[in-house]
C-alpha positions, 0 to 999 in steps of 0.5 A: 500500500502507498504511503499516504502524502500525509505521512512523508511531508510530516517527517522531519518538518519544523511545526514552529510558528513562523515569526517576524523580524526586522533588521534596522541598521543606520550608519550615524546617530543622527538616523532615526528608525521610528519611521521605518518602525511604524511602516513595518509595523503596518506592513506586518499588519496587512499581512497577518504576521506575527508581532514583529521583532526589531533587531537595530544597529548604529555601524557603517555598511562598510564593516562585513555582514558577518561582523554585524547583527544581521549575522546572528539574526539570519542563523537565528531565523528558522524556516518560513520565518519573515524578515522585513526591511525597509529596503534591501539596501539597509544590509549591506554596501555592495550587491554582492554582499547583499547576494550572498545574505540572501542566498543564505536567506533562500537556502533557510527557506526565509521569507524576505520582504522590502517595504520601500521597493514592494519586493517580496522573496518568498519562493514566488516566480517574483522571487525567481526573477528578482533572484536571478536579477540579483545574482546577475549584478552580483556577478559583474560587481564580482568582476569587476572587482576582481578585474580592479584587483588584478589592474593594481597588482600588475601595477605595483609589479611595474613598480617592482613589487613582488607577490606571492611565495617562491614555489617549492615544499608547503606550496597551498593550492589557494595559492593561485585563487589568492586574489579572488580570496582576498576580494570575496572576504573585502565584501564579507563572504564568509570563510565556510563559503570561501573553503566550500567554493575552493574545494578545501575544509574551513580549518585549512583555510584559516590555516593558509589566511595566517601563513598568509596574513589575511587573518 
């Protein structure tokens, strides 16, 4: 007899209520969030979500998402949950950046809303699209500053600067993604995602960002 569908959607599903947060960060003293409050507040209201939670911040965008509370928010966050903004904008400085946080968001199966622009990622075809807009811009931002990188190190090598390490024992496949390295933790991405997309363990990473001086 088949299984009923019942039965294999019960298994292994988180039954918590899903809830609602806001991520608020403003970059001087002088910003005031109570706006962006009360239109959260509003927000959450049409839509029947629960109470929403507000995590704030006074920090510049420029520092890393993983240095900020954004980091401990989205490993907070379980499936289903909201999380409202008052714009993508307000989590980080570069798309990339931005990018990477909700691809973070997708993979917990979170639901993100931008109150500003009306953008909801949500596993709708909106989402999708949105989705590959983002990862497009994500992608050029990736290469350009990869190319930015790569001009100003042929740069200071016309100016007699020496890179690298001289090949022999202790040589570290990394070695040659280096400038990638560098430009991806510039924009925050996380060293788990890093030793992932490089094919090596988070430890040996750290280990090599030491004996290079990037840690």
């Amino acid at each position: 007899m088949a299984r009923s569908d019942k039965g294999k959607r019960g298994a292994g599903v988180n039954h918590a209520e899903p809830r609602a947060f806001s991520y608020l960060r403003v970059s001087t003293d002088r910003q005031d969030t109570q706006k962006n409050k009360t239109q959260i507040r509003a927000f959450a209201n049409e839509k029947g979500f629960p109470k929403v939670q507000f995590i704030e911040e006074k920090i510049s965008g420029k520092i890393p998402w993983g240095k900020r509370k954004i980091k401990g928010l989205i490993d907070n966050l379980q499936p289903h949950d909201k999380l409202i903004l008052p714009e993508l904008s307000r989590l980080g400085r570069s798309s990339l950046e931005i990018m990477e946080m909700l691809s973070v968001l997708k993979e917990k199966e979170i639901d993100v809303y931008d109150i500003k622009n009306r953008w909801e990622l949500n596993g709708s075809l909106q989402s999708e699209v949105m989705a590959f807009c983002f990862s497009i811009a994500a992608r050029i931002e990736r290469d350009l500053l990869l190319q930015r990188t790569k001009e100003g190190r042929e740069a200071a090598k016309a100016r007699g600067v020496k890179f690298g390490r001289p090949s022999g024992p202790g040589k570290s496949k990394l070695d040659k993604y280096e400038e990638e390295i560098v430009a991806l933790l510039k924009t925050g991405s996380r060293q788990n995602y890093i030793a992932k997309k490089y094919g090596t363990t988070p430890a040996n990473l750290c280990l090599w960002l030491k004996k290079k001086g990037l840690n």
